[in-house]
Chimera marker file (.cmm) of the C-alpha trace (Angstrom):
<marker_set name="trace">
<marker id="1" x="30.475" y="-58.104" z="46.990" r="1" g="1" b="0" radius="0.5"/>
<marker id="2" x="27.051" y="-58.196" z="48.103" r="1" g="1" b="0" radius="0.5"/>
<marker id="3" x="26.535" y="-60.617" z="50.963" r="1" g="1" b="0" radius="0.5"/>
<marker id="4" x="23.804" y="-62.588" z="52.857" r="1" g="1" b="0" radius="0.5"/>
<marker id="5" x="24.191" y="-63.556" z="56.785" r="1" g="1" b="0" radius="0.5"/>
<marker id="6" x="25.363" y="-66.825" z="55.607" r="1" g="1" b="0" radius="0.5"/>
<marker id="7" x="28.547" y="-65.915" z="53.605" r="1" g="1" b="0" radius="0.5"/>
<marker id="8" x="30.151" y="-64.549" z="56.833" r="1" g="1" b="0" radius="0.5"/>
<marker id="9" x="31.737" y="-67.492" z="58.207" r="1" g="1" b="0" radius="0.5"/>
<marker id="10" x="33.424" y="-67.727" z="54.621" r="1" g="1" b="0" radius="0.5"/>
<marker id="11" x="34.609" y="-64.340" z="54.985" r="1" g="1" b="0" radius="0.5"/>
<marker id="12" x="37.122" y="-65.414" z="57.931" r="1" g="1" b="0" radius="0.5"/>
<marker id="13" x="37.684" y="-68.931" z="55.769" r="1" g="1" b="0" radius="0.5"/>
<marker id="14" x="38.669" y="-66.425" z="53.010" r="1" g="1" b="0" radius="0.5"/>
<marker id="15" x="40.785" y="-64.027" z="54.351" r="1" g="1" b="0" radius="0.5"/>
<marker id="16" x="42.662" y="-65.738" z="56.710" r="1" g="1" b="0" radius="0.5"/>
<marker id="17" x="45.742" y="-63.962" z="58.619" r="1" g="1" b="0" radius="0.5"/>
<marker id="18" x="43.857" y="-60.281" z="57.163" r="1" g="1" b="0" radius="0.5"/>
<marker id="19" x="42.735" y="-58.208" z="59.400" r="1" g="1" b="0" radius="0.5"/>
<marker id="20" x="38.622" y="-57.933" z="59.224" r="1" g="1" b="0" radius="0.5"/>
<marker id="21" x="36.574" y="-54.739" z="60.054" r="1" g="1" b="0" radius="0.5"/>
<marker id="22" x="33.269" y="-54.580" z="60.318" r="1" g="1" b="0" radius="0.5"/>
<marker id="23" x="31.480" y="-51.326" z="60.128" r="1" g="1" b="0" radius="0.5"/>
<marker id="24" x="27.612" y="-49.973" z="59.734" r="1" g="1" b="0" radius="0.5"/>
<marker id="25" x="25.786" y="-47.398" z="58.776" r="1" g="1" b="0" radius="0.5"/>
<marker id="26" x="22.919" y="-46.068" z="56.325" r="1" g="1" b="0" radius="0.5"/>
<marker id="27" x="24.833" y="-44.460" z="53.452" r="1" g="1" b="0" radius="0.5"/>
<marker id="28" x="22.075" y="-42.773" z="52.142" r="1" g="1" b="0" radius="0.5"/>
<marker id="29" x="22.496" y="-39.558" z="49.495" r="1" g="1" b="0" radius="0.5"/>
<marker id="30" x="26.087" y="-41.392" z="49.435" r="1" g="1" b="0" radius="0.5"/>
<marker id="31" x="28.695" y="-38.211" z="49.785" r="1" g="1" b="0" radius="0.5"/>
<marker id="32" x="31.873" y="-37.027" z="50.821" r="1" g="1" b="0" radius="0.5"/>
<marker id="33" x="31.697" y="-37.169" z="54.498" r="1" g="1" b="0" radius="0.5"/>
<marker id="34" x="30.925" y="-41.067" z="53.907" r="1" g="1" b="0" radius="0.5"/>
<marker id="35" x="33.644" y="-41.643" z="51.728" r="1" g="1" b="0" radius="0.5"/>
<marker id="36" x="36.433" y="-40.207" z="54.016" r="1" g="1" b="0" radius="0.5"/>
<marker id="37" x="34.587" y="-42.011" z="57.269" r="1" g="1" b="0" radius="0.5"/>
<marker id="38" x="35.032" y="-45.240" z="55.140" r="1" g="1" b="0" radius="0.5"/>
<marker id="39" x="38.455" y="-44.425" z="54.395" r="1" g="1" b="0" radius="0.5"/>
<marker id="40" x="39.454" y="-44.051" z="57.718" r="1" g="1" b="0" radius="0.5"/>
<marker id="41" x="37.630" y="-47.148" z="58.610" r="1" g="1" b="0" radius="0.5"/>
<marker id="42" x="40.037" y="-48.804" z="56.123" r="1" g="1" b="0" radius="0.5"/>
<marker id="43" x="42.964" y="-47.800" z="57.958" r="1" g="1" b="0" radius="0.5"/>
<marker id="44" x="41.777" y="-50.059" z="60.853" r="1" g="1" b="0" radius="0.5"/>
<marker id="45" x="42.190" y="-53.228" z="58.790" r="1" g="1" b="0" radius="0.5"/>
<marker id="46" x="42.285" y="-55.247" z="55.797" r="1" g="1" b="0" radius="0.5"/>
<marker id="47" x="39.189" y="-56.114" z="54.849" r="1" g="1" b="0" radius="0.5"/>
<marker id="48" x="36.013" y="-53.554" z="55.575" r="1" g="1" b="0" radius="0.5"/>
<marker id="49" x="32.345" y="-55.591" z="55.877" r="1" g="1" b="0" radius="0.5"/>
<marker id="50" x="29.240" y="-52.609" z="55.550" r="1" g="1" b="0" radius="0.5"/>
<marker id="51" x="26.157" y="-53.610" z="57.633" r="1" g="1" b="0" radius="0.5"/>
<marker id="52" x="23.911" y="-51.258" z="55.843" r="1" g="1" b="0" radius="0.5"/>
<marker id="53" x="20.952" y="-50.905" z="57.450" r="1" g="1" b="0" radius="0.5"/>
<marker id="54" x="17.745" y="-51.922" z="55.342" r="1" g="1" b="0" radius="0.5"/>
<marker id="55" x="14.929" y="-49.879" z="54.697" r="1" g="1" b="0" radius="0.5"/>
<marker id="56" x="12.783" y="-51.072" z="57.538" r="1" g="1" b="0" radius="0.5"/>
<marker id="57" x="15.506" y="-49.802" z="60.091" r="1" g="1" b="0" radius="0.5"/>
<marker id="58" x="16.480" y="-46.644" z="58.724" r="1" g="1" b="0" radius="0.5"/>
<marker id="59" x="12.343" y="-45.571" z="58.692" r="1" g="1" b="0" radius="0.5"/>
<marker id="60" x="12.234" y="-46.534" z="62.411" r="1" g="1" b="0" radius="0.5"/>
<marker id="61" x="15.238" y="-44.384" z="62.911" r="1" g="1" b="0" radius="0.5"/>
<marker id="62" x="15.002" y="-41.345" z="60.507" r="1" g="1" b="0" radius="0.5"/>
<marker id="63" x="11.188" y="-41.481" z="59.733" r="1" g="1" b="0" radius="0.5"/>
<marker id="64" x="8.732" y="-42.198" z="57.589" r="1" g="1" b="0" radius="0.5"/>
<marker id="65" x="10.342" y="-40.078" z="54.124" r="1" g="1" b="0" radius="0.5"/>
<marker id="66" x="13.855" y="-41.638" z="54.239" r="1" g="1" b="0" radius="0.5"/>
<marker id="67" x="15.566" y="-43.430" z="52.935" r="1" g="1" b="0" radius="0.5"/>
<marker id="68" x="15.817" y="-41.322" z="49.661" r="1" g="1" b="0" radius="0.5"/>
<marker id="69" x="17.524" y="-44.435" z="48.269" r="1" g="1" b="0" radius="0.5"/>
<marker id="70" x="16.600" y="-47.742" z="48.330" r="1" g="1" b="0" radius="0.5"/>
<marker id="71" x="18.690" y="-50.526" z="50.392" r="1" g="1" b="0" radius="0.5"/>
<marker id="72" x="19.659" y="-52.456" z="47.238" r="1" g="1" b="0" radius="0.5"/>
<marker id="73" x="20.648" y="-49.169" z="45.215" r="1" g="1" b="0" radius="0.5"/>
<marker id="74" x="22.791" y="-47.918" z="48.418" r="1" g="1" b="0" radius="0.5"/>
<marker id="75" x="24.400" y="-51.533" z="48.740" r="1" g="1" b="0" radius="0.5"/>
<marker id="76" x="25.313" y="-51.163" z="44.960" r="1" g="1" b="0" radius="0.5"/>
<marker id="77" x="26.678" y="-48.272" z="45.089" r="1" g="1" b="0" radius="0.5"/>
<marker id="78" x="28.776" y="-48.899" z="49.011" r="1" g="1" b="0" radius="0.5"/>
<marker id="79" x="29.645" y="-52.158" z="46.935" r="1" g="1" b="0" radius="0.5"/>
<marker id="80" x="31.199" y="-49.951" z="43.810" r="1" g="1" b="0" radius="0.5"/>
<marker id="81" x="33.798" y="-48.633" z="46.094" r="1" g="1" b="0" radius="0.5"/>
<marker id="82" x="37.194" y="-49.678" z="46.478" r="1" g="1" b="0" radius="0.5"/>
<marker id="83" x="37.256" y="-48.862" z="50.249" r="1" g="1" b="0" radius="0.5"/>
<marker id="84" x="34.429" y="-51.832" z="50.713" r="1" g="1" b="0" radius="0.5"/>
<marker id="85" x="35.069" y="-55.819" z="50.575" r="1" g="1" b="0" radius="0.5"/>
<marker id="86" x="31.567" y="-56.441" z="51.690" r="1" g="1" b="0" radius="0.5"/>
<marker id="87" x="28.502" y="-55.437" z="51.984" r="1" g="1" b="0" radius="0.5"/>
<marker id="88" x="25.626" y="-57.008" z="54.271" r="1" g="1" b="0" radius="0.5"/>
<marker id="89" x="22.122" y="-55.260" z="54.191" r="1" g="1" b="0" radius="0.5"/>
<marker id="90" x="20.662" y="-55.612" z="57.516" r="1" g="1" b="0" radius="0.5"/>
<marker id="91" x="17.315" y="-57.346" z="57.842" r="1" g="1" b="0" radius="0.5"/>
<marker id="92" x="17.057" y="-55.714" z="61.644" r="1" g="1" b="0" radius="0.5"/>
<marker id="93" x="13.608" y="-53.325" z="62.095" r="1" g="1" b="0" radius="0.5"/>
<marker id="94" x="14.319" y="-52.921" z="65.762" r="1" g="1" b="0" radius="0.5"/>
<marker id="95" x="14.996" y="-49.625" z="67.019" r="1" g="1" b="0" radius="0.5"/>
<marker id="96" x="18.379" y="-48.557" z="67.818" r="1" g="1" b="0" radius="0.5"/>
<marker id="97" x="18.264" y="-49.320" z="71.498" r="1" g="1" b="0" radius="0.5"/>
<marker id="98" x="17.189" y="-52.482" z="70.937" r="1" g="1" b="0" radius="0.5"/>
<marker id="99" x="19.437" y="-55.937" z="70.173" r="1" g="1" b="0" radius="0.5"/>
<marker id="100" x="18.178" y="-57.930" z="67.367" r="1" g="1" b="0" radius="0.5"/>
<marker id="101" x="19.466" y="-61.966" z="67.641" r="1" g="1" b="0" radius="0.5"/>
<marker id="102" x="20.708" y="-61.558" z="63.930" r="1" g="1" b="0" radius="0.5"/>
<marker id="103" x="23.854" y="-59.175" z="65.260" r="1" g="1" b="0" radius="0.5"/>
<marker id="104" x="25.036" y="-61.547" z="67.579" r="1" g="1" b="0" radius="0.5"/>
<marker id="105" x="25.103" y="-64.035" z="64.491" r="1" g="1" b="0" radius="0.5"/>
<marker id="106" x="26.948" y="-61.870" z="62.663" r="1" g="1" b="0" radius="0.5"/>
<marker id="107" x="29.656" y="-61.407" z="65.051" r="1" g="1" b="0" radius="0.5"/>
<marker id="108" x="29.952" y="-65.074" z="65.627" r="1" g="1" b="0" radius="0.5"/>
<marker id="109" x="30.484" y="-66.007" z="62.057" r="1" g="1" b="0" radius="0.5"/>
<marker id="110" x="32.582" y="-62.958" z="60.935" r="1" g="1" b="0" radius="0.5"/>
<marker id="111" x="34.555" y="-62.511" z="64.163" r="1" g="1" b="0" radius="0.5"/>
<marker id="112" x="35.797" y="-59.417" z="63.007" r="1" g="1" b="0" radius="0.5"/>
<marker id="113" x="38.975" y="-58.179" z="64.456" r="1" g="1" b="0" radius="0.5"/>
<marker id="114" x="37.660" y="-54.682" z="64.999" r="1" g="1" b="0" radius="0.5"/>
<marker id="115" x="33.820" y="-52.929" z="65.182" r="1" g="1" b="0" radius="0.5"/>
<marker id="116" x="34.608" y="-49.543" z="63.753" r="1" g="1" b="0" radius="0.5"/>
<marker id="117" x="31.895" y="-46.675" z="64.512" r="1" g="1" b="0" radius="0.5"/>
<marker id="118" x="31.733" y="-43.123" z="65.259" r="1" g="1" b="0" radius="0.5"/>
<marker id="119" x="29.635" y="-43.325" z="67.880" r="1" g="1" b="0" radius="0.5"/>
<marker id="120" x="27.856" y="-45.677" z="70.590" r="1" g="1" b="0" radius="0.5"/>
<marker id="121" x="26.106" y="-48.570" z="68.881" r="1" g="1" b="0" radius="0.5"/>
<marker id="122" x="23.981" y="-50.609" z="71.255" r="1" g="1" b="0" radius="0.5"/>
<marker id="123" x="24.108" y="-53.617" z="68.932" r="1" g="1" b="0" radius="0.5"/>
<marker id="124" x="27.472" y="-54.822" z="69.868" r="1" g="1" b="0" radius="0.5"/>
<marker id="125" x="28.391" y="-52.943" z="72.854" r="1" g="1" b="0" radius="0.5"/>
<marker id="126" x="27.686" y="-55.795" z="75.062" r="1" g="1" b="0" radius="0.5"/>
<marker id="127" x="28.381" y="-58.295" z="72.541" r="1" g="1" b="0" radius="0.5"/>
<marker id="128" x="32.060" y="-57.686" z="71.319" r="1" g="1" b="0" radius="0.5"/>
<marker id="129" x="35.048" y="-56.803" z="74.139" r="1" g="1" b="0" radius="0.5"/>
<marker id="130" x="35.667" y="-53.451" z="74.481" r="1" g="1" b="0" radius="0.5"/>
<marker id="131" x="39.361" y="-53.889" z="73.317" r="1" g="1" b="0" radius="0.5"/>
<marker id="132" x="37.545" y="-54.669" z="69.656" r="1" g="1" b="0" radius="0.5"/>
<marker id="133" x="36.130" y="-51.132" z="69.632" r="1" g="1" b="0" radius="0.5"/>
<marker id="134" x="37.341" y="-48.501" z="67.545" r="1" g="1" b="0" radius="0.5"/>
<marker id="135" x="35.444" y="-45.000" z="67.512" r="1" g="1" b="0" radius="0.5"/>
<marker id="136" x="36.248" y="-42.575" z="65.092" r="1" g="1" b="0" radius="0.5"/>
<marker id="137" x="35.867" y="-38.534" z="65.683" r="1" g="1" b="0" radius="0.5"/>
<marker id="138" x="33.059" y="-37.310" z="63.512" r="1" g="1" b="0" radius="0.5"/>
<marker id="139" x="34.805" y="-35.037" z="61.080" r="1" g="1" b="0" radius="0.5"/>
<marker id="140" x="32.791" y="-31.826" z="60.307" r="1" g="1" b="0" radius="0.5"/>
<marker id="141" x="34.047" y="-30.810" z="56.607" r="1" g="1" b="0" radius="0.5"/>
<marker id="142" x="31.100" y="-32.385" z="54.867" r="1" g="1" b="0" radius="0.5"/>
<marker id="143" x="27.081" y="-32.122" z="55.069" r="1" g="1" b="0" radius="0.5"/>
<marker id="144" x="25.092" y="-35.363" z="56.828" r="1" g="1" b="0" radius="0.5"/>
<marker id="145" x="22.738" y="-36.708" z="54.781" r="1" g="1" b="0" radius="0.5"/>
<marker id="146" x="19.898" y="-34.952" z="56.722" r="1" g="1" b="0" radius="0.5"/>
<marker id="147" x="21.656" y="-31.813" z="56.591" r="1" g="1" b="0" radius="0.5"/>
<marker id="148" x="21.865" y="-32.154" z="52.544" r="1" g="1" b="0" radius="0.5"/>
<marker id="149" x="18.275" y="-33.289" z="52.215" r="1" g="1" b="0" radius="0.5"/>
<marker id="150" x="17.731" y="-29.660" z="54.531" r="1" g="1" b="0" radius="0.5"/>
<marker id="151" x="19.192" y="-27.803" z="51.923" r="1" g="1" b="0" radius="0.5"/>
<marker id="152" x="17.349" y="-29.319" z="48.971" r="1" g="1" b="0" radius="0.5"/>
<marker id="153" x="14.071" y="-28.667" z="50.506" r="1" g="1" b="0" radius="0.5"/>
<marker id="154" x="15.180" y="-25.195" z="51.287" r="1" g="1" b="0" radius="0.5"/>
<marker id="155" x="16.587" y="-25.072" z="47.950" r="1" g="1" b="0" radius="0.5"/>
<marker id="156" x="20.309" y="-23.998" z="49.454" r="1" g="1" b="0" radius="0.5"/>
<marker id="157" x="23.792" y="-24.941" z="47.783" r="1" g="1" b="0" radius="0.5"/>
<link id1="1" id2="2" r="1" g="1" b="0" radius="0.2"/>
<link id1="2" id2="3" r="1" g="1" b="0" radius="0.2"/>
<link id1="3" id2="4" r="1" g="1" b="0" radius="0.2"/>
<link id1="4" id2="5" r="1" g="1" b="0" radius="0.2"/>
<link id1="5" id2="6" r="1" g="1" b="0" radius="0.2"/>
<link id1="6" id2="7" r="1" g="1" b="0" radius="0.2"/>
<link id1="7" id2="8" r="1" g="1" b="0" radius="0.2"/>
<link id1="8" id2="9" r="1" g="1" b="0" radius="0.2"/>
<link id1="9" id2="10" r="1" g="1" b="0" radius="0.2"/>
<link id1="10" id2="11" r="1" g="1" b="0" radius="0.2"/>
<link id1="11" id2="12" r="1" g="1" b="0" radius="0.2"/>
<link id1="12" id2="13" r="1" g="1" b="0" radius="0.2"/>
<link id1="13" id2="14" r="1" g="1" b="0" radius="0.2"/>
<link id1="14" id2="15" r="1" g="1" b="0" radius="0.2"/>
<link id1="15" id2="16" r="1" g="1" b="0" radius="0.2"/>
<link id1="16" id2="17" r="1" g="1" b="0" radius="0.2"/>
<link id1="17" id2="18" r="1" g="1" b="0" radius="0.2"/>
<link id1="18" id2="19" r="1" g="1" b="0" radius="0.2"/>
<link id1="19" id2="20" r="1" g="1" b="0" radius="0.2"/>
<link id1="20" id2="21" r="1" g="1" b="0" radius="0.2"/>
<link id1="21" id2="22" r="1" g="1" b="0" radius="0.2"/>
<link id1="22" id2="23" r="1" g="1" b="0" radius="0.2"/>
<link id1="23" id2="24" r="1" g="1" b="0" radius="0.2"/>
<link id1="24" id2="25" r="1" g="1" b="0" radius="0.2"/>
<link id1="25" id2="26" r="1" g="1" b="0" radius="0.2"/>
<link id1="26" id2="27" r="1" g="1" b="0" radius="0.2"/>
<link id1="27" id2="28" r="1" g="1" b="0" radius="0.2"/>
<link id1="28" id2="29" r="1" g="1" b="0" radius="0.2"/>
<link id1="29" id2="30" r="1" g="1" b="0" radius="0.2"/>
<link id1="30" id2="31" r="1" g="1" b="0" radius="0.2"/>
<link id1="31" id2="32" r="1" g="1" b="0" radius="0.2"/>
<link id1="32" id2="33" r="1" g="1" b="0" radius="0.2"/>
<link id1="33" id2="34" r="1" g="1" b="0" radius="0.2"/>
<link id1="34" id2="35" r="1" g="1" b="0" radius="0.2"/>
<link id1="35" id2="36" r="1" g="1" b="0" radius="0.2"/>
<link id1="36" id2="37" r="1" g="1" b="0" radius="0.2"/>
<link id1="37" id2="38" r="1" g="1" b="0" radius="0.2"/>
<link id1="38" id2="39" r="1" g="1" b="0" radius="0.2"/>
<link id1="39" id2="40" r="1" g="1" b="0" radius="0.2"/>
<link id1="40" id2="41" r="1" g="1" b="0" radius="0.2"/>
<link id1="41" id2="42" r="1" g="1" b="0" radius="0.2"/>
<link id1="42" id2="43" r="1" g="1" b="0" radius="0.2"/>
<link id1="43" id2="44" r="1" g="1" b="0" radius="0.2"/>
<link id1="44" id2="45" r="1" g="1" b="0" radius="0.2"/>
<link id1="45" id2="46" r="1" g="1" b="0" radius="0.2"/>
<link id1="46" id2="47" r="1" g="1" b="0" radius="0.2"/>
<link id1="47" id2="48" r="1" g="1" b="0" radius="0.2"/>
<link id1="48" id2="49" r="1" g="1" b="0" radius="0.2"/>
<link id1="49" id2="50" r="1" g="1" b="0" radius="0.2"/>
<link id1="50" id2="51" r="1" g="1" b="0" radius="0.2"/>
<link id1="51" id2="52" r="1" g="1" b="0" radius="0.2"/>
<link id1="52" id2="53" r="1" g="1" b="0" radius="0.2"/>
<link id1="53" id2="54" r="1" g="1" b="0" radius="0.2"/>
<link id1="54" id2="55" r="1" g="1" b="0" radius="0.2"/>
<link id1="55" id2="56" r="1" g="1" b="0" radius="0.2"/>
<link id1="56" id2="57" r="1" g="1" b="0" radius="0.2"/>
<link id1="57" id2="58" r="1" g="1" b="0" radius="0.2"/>
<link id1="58" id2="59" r="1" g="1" b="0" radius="0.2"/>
<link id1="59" id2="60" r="1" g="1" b="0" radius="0.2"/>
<link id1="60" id2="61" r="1" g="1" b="0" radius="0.2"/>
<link id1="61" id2="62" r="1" g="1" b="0" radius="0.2"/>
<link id1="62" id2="63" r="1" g="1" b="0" radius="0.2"/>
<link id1="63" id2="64" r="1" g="1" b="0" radius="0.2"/>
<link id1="64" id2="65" r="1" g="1" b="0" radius="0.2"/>
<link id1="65" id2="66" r="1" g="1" b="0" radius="0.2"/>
<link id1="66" id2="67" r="1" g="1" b="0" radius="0.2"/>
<link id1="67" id2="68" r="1" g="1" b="0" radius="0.2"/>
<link id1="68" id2="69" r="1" g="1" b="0" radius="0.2"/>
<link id1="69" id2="70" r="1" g="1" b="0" radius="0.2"/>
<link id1="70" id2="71" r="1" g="1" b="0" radius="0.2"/>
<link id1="71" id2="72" r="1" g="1" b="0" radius="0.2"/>
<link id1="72" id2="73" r="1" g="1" b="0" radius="0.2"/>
<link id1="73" id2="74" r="1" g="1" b="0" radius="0.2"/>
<link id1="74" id2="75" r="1" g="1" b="0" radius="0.2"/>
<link id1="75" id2="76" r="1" g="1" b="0" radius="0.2"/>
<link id1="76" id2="77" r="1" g="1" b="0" radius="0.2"/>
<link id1="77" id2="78" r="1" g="1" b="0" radius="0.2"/>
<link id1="78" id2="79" r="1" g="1" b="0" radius="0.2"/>
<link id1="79" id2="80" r="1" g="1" b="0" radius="0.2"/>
<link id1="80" id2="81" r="1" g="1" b="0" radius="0.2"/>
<link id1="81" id2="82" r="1" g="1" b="0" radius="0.2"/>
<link id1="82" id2="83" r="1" g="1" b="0" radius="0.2"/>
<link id1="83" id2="84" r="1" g="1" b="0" radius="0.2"/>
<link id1="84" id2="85" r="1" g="1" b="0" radius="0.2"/>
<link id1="85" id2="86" r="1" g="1" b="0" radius="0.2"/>
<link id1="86" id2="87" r="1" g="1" b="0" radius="0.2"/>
<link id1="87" id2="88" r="1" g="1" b="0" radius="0.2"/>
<link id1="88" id2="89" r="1" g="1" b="0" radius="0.2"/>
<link id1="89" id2="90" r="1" g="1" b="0" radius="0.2"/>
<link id1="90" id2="91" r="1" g="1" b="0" radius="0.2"/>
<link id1="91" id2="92" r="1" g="1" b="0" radius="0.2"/>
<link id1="92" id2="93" r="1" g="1" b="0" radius="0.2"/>
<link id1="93" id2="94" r="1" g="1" b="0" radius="0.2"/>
<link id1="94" id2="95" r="1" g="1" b="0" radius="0.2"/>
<link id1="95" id2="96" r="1" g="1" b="0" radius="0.2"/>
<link id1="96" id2="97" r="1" g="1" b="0" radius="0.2"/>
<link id1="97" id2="98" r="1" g="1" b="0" radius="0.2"/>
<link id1="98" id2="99" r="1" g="1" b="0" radius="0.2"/>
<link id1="99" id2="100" r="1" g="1" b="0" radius="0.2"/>
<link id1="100" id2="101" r="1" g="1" b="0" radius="0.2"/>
<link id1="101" id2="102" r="1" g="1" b="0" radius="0.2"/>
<link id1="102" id2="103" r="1" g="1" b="0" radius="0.2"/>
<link id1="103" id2="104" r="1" g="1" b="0" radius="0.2"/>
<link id1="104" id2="105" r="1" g="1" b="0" radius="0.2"/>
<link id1="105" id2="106" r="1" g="1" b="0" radius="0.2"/>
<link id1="106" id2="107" r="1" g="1" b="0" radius="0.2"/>
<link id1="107" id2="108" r="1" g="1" b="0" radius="0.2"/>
<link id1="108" id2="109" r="1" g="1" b="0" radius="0.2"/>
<link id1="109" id2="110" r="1" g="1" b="0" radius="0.2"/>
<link id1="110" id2="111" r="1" g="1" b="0" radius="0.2"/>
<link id1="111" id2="112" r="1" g="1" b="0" radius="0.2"/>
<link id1="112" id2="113" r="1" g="1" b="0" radius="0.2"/>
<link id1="113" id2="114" r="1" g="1" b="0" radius="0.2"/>
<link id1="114" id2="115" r="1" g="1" b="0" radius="0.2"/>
<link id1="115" id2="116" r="1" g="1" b="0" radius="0.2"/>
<link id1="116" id2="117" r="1" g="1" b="0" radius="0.2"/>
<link id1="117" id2="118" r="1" g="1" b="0" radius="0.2"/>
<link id1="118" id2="119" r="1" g="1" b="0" radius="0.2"/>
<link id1="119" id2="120" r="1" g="1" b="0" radius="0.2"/>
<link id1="120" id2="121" r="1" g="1" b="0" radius="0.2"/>
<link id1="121" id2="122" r="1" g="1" b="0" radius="0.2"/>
<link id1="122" id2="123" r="1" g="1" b="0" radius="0.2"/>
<link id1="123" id2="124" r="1" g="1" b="0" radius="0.2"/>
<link id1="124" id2="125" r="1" g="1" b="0" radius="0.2"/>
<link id1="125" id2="126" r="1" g="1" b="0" radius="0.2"/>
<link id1="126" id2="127" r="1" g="1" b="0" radius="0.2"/>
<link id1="127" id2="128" r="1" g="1" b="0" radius="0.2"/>
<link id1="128" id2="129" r="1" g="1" b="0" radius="0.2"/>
<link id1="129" id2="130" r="1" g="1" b="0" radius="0.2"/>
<link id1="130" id2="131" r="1" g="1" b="0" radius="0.2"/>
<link id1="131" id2="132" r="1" g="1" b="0" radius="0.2"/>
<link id1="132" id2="133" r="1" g="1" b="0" radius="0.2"/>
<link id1="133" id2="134" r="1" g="1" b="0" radius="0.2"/>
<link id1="134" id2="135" r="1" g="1" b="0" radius="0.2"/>
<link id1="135" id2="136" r="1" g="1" b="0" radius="0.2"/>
<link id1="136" id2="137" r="1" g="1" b="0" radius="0.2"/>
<link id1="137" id2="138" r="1" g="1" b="0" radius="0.2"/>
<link id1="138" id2="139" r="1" g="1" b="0" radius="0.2"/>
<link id1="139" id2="140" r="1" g="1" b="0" radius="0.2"/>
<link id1="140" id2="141" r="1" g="1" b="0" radius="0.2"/>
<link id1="141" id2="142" r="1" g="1" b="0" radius="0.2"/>
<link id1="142" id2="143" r="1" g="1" b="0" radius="0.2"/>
<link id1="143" id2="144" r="1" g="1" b="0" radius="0.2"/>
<link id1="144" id2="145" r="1" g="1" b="0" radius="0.2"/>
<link id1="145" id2="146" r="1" g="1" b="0" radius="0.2"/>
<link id1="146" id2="147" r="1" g="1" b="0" radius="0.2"/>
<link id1="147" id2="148" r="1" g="1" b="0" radius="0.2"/>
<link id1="148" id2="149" r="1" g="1" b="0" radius="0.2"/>
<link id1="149" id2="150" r="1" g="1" b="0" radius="0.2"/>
<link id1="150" id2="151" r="1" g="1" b="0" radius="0.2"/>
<link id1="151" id2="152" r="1" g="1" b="0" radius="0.2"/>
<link id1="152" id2="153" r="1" g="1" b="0" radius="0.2"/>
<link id1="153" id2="154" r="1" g="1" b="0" radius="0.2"/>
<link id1="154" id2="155" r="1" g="1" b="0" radius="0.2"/>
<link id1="155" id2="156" r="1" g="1" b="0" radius="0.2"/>
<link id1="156" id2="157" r="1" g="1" b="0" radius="0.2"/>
</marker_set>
């Protein structure tokens, strides 16, 4: 289900006694290596909430051609998947070392048991307890995004 910032304190309401992870990312050129990082996020808990970052964010962070797809397509298709409760497209243009209001927000409604990454993410490191981080190893069997957009250009399998 595609949500808005205010559905999150219905999310806890909801699934009370579940276990509630929430996780981000861009999920652009959705592919393998995003599935199995979402399935391991799964393992972590019950219920997995996406904060996708919106098109706004990912051009501060990747630059000015991506994303390839657009936020509502990539939150359709994150949403299609039976790894994925929830999906939240984030509204944030700030770069990634800076904290947007909106995050705290979101942790505040959702209080999500665990913040599942696979890697630092300055948004909630000094909002959320340490204990409520879980970082995942980066698994190298599949392409990034970046990588696969590399190979198109260079027209590589």
């Amino acid at each position: 289900m595609i949500i808005t910032i205010d559905d999150f304190a219905n999310i806890r309401a909801r699934h009370s006694g579940k276990r509630i992870v929430l996780t981000s990312g861009t999920f652009d050129l959705l592919h393998a290596g995003h599935l199995n990082y979402l399935e391991q996020v799964k393992q972590h808990g019950d219920i997995v909430v996406v904060m996708l970052s919106g098109d706004k964010r990912v051009k501060t962070r990747k630059g000015s051609s991506r994303p390839i797809i657009s936020e509502s397509e990539r939150a359709r298709l994150l949403d299609a998947l039976k790894t994925v409760d929830y999906v939240f497209i984030d509204p944030s243009e700030l770069s990634p070392n800076e904290i947007d209001p909106i995050h705290a927000q979101i942790l505040d409604k959702l209080q999500p048991d665990y913040y599942v990454t696979d890697g630092p993410d300055q948004r909630f490191i000094n909002l959320l307890d340490k204990s409520k981080f879980i970082i995942l190893k980066r698994m190298n069997s599949s392409p990034s995004t970046t990588e696969i957009i590399g190979r198109i250009r260079k027209g590589e399998q």
